[in-house]
KOLTI-952582 format. One record per residue (C-alpha): residue in one letter; x, y, z. Coordinates in Angstrom, 1 decimal, padded with zeros to 4 digits, always signed. Layout:
<nodes>
{node "a",{X,Y,Z}}
...
</nodes>
This chain:
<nodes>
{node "x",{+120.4,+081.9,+104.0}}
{node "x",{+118.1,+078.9,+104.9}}
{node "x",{+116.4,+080.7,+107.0}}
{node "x",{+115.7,+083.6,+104.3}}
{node "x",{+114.5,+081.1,+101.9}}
{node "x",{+111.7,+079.8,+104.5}}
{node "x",{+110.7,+083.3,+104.6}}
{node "x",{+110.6,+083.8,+101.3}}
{node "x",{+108.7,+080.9,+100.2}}
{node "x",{+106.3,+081.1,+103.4}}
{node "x",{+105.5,+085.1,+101.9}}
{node "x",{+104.9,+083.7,+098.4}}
{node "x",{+102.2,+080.9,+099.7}}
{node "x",{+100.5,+084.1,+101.6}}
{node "x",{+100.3,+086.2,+098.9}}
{node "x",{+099.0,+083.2,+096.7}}
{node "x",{+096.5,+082.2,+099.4}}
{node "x",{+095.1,+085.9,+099.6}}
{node "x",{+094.9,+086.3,+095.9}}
{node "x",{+092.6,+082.9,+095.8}}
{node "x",{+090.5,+084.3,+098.5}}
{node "x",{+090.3,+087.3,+096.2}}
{node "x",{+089.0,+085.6,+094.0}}
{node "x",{+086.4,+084.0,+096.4}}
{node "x",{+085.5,+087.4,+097.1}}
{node "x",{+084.8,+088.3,+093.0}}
{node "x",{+083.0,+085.3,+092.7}}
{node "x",{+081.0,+085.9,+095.5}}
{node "x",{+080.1,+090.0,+094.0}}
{node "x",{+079.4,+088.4,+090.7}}
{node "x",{+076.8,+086.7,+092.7}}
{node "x",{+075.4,+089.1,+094.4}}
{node "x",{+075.4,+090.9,+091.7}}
{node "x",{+073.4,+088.6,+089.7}}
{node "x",{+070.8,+088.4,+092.9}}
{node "x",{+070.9,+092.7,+093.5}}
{node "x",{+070.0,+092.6,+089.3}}
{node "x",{+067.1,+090.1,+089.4}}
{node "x",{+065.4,+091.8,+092.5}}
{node "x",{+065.6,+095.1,+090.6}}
{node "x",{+064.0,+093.3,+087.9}}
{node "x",{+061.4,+091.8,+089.8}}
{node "x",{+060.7,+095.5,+091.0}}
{node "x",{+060.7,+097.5,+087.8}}
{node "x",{+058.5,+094.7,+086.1}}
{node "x",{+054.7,+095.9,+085.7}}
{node "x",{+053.8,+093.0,+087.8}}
{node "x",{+052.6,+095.5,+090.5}}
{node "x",{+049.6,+098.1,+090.2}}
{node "x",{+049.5,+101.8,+092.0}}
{node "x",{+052.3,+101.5,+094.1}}
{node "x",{+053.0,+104.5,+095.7}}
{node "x",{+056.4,+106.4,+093.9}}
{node "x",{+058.1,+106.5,+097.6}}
{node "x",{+057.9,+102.8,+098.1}}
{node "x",{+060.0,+102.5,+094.6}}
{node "x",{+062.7,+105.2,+096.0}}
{node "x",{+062.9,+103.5,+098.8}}
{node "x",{+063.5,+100.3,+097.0}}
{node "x",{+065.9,+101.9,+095.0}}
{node "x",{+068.1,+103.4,+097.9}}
{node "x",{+068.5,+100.3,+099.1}}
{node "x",{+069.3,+098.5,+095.9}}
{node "x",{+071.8,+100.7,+095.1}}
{node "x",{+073.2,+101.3,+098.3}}
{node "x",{+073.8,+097.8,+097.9}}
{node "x",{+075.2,+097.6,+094.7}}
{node "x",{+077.5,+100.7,+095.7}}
{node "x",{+079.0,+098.3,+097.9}}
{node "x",{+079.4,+095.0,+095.9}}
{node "x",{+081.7,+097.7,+093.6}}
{node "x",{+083.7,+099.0,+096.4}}
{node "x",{+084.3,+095.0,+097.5}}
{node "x",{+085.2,+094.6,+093.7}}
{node "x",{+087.8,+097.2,+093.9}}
{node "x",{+089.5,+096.2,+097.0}}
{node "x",{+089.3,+092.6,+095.8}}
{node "x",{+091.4,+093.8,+092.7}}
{node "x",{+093.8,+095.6,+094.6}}
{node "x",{+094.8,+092.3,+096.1}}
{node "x",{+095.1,+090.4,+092.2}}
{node "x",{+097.9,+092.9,+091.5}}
{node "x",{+099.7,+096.5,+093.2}}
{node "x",{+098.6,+099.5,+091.8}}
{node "x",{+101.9,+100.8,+091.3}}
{node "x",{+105.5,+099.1,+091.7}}
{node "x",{+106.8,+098.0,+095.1}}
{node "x",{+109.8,+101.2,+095.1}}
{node "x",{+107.1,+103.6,+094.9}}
{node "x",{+104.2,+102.1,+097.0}}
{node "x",{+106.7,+101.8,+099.5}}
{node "x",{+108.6,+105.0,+099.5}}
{node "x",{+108.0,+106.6,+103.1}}
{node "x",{+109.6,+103.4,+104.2}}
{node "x",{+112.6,+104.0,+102.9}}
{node "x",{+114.5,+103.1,+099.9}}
{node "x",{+114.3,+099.6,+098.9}}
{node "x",{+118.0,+097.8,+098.1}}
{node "x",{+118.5,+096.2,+094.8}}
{node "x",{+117.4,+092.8,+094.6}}
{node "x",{+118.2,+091.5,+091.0}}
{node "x",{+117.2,+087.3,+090.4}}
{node "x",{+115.1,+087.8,+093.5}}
{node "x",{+112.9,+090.6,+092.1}}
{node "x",{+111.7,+090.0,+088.5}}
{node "x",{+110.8,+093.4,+087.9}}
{node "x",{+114.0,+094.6,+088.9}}
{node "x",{+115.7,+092.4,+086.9}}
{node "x",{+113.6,+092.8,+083.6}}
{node "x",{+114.1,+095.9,+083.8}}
{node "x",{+117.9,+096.5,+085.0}}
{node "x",{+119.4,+093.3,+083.5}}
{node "x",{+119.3,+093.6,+079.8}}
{node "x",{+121.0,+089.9,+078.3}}
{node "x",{+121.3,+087.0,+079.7}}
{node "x",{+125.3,+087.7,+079.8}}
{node "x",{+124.7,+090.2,+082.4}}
{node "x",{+122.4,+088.2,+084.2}}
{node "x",{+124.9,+085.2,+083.9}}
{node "x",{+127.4,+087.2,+085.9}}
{node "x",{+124.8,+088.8,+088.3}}
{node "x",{+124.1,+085.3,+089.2}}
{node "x",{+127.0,+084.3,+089.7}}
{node "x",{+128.3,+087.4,+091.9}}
{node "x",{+125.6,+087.0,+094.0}}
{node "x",{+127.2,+084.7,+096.6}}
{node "x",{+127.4,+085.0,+100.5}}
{node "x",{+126.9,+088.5,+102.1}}
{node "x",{+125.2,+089.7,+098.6}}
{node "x",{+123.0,+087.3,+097.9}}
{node "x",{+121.7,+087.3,+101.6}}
{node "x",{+120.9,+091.3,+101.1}}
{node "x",{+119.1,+090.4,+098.0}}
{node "x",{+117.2,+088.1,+099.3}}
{node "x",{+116.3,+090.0,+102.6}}
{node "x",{+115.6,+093.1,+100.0}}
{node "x",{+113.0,+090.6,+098.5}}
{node "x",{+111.4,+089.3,+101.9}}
{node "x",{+111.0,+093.2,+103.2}}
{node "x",{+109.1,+093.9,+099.7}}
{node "x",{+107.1,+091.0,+100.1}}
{node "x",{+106.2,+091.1,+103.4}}
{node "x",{+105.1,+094.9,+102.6}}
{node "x",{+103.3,+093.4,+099.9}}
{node "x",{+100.9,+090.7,+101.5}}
{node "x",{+100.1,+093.1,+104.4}}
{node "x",{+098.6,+095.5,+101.6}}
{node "x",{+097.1,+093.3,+099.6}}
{node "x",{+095.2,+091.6,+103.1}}
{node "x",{+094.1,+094.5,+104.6}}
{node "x",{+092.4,+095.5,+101.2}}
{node "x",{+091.1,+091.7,+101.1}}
{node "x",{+089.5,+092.4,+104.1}}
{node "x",{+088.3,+095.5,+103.2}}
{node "x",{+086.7,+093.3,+100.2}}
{node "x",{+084.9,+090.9,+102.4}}
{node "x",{+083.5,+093.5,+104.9}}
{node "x",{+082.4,+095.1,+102.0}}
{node "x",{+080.9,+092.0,+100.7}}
{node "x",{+080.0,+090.9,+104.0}}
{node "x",{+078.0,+094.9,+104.3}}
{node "x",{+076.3,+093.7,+100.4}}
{node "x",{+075.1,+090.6,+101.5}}
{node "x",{+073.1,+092.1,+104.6}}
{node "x",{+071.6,+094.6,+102.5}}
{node "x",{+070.2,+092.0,+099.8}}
{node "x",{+067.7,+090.6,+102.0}}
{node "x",{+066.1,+094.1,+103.3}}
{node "x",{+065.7,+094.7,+099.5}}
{node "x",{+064.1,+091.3,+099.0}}
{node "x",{+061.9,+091.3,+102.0}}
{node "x",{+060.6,+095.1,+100.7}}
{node "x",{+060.6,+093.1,+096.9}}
{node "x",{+057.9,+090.5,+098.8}}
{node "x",{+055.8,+093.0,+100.7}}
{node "x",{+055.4,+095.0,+097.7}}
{node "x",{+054.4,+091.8,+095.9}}
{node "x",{+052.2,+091.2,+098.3}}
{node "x",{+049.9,+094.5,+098.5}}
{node "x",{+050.5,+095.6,+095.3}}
{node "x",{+050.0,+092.4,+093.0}}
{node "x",{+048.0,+093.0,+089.9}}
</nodes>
């Protein structure tokens, strides 16, 4: 049981750690955000005269490829804050899940209903049982941190794909700045 307890508590700190990097990872969109909106701005503003209509469709392929992607980083982000659906039914094609009650608090909100019953559940969960439990728990939440990883690294490619773009869009932003100031 020791041993299942390291497990368990070494799967919780993962799942924590790669829900703070999502939030790195929203941060980071909200800021590239605020720099795709500002460049946009710079380009819409009627700083710049006669500029020829394919150089602003241009401009605005980019900018909203990049902004296409900052959302798609956003969504994969959030998939790591919380599962889209419960762990039973995310998980289905691997096979049914034991019961896990006091391990799994949605399991036990929603199967234990006073804390009489979950007294004696508690207390009949002792040596082989509580070990199947607790095993249930790990296998759930081992299946959960590899799903919310791979869509945090979804996230940061994504990210990662958002950030190259910004500067192309920037550099055009200059050039047209250049030729085209009033």
């Amino acid at each position: 049981m020791t041993l299942l307890r390291w497990h368990l508590d070494r799967y919780d700190r993962l799942r924590a750690s790669t829900v703070s990097r999502a939030a790195v990872v929203l941060s980071a969109s909200g800021l590239v955000s605020a720099a795709f909106a500002v460049t946009i701005t710079q380009l819409v503003g009627d700083r710049f005269a006669a500029v020829p209509i394919a150089f602003y469709a241009l401009c605005g392929v980019i900018a909203l490829t990049g902004v296409v992607l900052v959302v798609v980083a956003i969504f994969h982000a959030t998939d790591v804050l919380t599962t889209p659906r419960g762990s039973s039914a995310m998980f289905a094609q691997k096979g049914a899940i034991p019961s896990s009650p006091v391990f799994n608090s949605t399991q036990t909100a929603r199967d234990i209903g006073s804390f009489a019953e979950f007294s004696t559940v508690v207390d009949g969960q002792t040596g082989p049982r509580a070990a199947e439990a607790a095993k249930a728990e790990l296998w759930i939440c081992i299946l959960q941190h590899r799903y919310r990883y791979e869509h945090m690294r979804r996230a940061v490619r994504f990210l990662r794909y958002a950030a190259a773009v910004l500067p192309v869009l920037v550099t055009a932003v200059i050039v047209l700045s250049a030729v085209y100031r009033r």
